[in-house]
C-alpha positions as a printed Julia matrix, in Angstrom:
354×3 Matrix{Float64}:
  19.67  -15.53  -57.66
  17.44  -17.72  -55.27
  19.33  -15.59  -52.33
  18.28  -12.61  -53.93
  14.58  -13.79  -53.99
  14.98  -14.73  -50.55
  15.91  -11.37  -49.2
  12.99   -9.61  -52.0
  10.43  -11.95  -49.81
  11.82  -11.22  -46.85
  11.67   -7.59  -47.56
   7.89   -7.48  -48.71
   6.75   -9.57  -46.1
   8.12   -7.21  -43.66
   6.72   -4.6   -45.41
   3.15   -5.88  -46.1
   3.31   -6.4   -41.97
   4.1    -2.95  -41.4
   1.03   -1.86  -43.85
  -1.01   -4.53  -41.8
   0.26   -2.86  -38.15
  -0.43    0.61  -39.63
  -3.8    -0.3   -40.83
  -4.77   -1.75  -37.16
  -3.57    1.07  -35.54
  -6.11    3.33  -37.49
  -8.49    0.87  -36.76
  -7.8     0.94  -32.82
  -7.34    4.5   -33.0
 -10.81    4.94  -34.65
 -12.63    2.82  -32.15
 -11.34    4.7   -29.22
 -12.17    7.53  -30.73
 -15.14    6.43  -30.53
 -15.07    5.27  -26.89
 -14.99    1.69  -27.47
 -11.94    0.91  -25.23
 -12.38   -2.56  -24.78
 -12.64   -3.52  -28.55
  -9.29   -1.35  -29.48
  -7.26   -2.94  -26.86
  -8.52   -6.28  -27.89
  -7.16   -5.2   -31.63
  -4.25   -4.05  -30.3
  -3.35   -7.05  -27.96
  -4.02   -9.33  -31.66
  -1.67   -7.46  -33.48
   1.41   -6.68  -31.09
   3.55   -9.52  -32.29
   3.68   -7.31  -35.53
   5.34   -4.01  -33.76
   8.21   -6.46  -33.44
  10.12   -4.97  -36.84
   8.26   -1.85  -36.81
   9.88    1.19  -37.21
  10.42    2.8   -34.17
   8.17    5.55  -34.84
   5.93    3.09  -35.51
   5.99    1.17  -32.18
   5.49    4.86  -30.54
   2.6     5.22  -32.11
   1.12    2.32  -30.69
   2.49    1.93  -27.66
   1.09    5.79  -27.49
  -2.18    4.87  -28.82
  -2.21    1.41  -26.01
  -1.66    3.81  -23.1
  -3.95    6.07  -24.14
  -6.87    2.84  -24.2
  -5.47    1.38  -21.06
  -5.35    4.82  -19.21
  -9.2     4.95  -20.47
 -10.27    1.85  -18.81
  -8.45    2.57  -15.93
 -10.58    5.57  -15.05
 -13.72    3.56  -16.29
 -12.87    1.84  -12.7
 -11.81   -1.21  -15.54
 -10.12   -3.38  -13.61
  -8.24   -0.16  -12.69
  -4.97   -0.4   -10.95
  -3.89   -3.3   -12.99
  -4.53   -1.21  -16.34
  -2.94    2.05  -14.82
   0.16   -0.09  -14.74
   0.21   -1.66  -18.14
  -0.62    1.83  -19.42
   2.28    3.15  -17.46
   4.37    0.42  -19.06
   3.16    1.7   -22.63
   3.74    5.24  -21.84
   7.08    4.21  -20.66
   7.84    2.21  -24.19
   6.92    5.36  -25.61
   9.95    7.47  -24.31
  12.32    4.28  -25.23
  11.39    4.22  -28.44
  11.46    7.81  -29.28
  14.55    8.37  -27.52
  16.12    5.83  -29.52
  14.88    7.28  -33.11
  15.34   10.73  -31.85
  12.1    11.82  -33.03
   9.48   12.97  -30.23
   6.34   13.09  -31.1
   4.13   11.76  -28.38
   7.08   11.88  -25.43
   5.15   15.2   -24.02
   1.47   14.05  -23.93
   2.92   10.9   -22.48
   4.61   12.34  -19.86
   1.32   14.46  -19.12
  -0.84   11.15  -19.12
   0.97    9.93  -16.5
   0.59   12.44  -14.25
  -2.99   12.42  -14.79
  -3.06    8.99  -14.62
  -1.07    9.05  -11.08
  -3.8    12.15   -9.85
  -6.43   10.03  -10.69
  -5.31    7.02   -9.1
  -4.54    9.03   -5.61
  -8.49   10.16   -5.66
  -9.54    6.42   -6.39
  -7.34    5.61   -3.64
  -8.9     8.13   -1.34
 -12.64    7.68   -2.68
 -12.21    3.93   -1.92
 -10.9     4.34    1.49
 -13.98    7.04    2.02
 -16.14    4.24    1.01
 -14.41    2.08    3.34
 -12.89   -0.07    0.25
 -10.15   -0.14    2.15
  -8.41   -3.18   -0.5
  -8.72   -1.68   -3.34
  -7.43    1.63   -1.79
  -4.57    0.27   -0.62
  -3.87   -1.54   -4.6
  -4.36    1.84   -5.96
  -1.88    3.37   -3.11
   0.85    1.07   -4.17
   0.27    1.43   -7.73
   0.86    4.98   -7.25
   3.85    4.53   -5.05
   5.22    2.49   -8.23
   4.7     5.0   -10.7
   6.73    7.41   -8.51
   8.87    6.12   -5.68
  10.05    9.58   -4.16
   6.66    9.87   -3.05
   6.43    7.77   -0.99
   3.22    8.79    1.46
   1.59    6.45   -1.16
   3.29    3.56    0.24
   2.18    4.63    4.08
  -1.4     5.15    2.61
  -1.02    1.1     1.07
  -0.04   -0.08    4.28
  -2.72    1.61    6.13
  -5.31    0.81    3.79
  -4.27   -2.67    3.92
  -4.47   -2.73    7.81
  -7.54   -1.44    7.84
  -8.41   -4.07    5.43
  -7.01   -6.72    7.79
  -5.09   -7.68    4.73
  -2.06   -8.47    6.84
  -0.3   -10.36    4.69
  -0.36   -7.02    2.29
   0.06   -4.78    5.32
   3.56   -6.37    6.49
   4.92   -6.07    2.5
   4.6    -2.38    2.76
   5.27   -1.4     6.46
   8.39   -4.08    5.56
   9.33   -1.87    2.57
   8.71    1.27    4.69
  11.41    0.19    7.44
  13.79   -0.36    4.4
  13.83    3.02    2.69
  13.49    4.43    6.52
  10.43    6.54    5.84
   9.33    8.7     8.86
   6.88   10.75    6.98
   8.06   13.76    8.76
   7.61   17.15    6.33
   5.53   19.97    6.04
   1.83   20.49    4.87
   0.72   23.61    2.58
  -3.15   24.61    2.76
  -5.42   27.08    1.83
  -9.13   27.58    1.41
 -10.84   27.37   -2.07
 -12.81   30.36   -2.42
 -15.85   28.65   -4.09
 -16.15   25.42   -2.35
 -15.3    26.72    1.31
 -13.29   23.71    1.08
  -9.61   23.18    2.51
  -7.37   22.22   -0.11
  -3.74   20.3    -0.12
  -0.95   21.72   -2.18
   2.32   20.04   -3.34
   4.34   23.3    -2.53
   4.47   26.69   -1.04
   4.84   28.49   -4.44
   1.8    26.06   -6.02
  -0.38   27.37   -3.16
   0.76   31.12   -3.6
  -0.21   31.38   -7.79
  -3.34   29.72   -6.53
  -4.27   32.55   -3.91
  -2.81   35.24   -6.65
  -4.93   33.76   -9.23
  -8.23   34.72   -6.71
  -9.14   30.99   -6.4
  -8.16   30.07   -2.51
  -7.4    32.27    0.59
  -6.2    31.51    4.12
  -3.25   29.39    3.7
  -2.4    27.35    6.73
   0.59   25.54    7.08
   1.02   22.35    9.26
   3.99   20.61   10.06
   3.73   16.82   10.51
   5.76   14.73   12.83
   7.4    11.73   12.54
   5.53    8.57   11.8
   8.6     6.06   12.65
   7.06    4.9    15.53
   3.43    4.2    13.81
   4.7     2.46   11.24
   6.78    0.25   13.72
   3.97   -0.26   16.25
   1.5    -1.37   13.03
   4.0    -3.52   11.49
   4.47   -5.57   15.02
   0.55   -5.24   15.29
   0.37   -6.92   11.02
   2.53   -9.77   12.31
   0.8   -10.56   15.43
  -2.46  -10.49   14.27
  -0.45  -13.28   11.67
   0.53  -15.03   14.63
   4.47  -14.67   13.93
   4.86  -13.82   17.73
   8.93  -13.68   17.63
   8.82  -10.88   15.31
   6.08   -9.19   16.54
   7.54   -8.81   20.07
  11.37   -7.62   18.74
   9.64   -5.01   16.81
   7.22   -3.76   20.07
  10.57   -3.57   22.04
  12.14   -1.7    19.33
   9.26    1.06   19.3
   9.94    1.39   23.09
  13.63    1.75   22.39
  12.28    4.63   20.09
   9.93    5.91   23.05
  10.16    3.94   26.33
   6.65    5.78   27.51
   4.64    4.59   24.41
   1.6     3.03   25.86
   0.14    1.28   22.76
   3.23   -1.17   22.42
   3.2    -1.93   26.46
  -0.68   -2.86   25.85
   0.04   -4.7    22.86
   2.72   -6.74   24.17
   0.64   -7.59   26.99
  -2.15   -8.71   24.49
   0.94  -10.57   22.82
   1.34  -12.65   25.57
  -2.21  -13.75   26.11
  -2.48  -14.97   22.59
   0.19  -17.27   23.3
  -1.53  -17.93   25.95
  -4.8   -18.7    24.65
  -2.86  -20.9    22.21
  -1.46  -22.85   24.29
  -4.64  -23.07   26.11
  -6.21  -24.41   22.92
  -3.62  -26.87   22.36
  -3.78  -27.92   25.9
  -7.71  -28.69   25.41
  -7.0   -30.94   22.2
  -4.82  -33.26   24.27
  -6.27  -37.01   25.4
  -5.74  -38.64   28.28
  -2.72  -41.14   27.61
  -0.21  -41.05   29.85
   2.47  -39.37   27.29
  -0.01  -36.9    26.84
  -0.92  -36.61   30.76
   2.89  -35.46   30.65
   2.52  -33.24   28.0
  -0.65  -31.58   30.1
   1.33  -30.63   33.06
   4.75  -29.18   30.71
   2.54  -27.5    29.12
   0.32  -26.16   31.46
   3.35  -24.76   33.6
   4.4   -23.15   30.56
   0.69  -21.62   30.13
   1.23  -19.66   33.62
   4.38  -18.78   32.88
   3.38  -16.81   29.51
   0.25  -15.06   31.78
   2.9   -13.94   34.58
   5.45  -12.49   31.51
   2.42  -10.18   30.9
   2.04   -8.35   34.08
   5.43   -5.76   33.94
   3.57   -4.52   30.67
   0.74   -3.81   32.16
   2.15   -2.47   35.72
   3.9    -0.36   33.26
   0.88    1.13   31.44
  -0.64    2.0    34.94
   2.52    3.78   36.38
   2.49    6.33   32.74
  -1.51    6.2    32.79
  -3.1     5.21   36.11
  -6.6     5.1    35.36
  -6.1     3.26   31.85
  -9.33    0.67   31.89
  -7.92   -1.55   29.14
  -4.79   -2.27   31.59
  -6.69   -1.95   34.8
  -9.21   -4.38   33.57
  -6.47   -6.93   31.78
  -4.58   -6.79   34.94
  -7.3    -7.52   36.98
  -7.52  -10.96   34.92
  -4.44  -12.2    35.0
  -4.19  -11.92   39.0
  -7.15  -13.61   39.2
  -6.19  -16.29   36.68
  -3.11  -16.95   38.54
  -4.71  -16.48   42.2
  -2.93  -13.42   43.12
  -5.74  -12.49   45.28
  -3.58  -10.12   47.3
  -2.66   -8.28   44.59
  -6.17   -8.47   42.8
  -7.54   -7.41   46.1
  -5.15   -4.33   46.14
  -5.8    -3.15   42.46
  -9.49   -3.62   43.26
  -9.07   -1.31   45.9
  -7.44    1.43   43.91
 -10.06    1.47   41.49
């Protein structure tokens, strides 16, 4: 008998928590209904520990209903690419649960919300870099790339974003995860002009852009094919590490883009510039040092080591010269480092050639 009550408790407890969770989603619901975003996530947030023996349907319905407020902050600018994911997350719970109860209600506007949710984060992404938020275009970028990993240009806008941000810590995560999946970016561009706006417009396919122009909206489709972008994303990833002072790394991946294209100028100059960080480095470290005689010693070791790092510099920049002559980066660097290490002859000669 006392089991019995046990389980008739049980029982009514559960159910006067799934009355409660039903009555807070209505509540939720009605305040976003009403716009108030904030105050229904903050309801629903409270009560989540009661979806736990909810009814499947019944966690759709608010994991729905939590998208749905999260994906409305989101494109409030609300703390935005954090909420885009944790809606994504609910939209995502969504499919689970209905899947598992068989009963789809809400699986097709979810699946619509996120791609509206993944549109709208690509145009925060490009507004922000417009405005030069180059940050938070790059956290939008890879919150993009995470909803959808196959397209992955959103990853190669993150780690441009982030470069431009000087973020390099960010930057060298996503070039990194670039190398991995071996992205060269390589494809084909569709465009044509919108008929209203004057405006040239990207489209996701040939067929997209050809109901568009049928429809009377755009005309003059152009097509543009876009080359590789190995050797940028190599050449920035090398630049993200030596701007973070990892020198080793940096100069295996410069001498891996010229593997990819001996004649590539920007990774000659940049190894050159490579080499007179160290430099200056050492230089700094050299002024720190006292006059004791350990540290006399230390002076002269590395001093000798200081000219040594200048003279690695100068096939770099011989080599910039020979594919453009009249570089004035090179001719100018070049000029510095002869007269650093009194090579007048050969300062004299350059000079001469100018």
């Amino acid at each position: 008998m006392k089991e019995n009550i046990k389980v008739l408790s049980c029982l009514l407890l559960m159910s006067i928590g799934a009355f409660a969770q039903k009555d807070k989603i209505k509540e939720a619901q009605s305040l976003f209904d009403k716009g108030n975003s904030q105050d229904a996530l903050a309801i629903l947030t409270k009560t989540e520990y009661l979806i736990l023996n909810a009814s499947d349907e019944d966690k759709s319905d608010y994991y729905f209903l939590k998208g749905n407020v999260l994906k409305d902050l989101a494109v409030k600018n609300i703390d935005a690419a954090n909420n885009f994911t944790l809606a994504s997350q609910s939209y995502q719970d969504v499919f689970l649960y209905e899947n598992e109860s068989g009963k789809f209600k809400w699986t097709i506007k979810a699946n619509m919300a996120l791609k509206d949710m993944k549109a709208s984060l690509v145009n925060g992404a490009m507004a922000d870099f417009k405005a030069e938020k180059y940050k938070e275009s790059a956290e939008k970028s890879y919150k993009v790339y995470l909803f959808d990993k196959k397209d992955t240009i959103n990853l190669y806008n993150a780690a441009s974003s982030s470069l431009n941000a000087k973020d390099f810590n960010a930057a060298v995560t996503y070039y990194e995860l670039l190398k991995k999946i071996n992205y060269s970016g390589k494809g084909v561009l569709y465009f044509a002009t919108n008929k209203k706006t004057k405006e040239e417009d990207l489209f996701i396919s040939p067929k997209a852009r050809e109901s568009a122009i049928q429809q009377g909206l755009y005309e003059k489709p152009r097509t543009e094919s876009v080359p590789s972008k190995r050797i940028e994303v190599n050449n920035n990833l090398a630049y993200a590490y030596l701007e973070k002072k990892d020198y080793p790394r940096a100069e295996s991946i410069y001498n891996y883009v010229l593997e990819l294209d001996p004649n590539y100028v920007d990774a000659y100059i940049n190894l050159a510039y490579l080499k007179l960080q160290m430099k200056k480095d050492l230089a700094d470290e050299i002024a720190s040092l006292g006059t004791t005689p350990a540290e006399m010693k230390k002076y002269d070791k590395l001093n000798a080591q200081k000219d040594d790092i200048i003279r690695s510099a100068i096939p770099y920049l011989k080599k910039v010269l020979v594919l453009e002559p009249k570089n004035p980066d090179a001719t100018k660097t070049l000029l510095g480092v002869y007269r650093s290490l009194d090579m007048n002859a050969e300062y004299n000669a350059l000079k001469a050639g100018m």
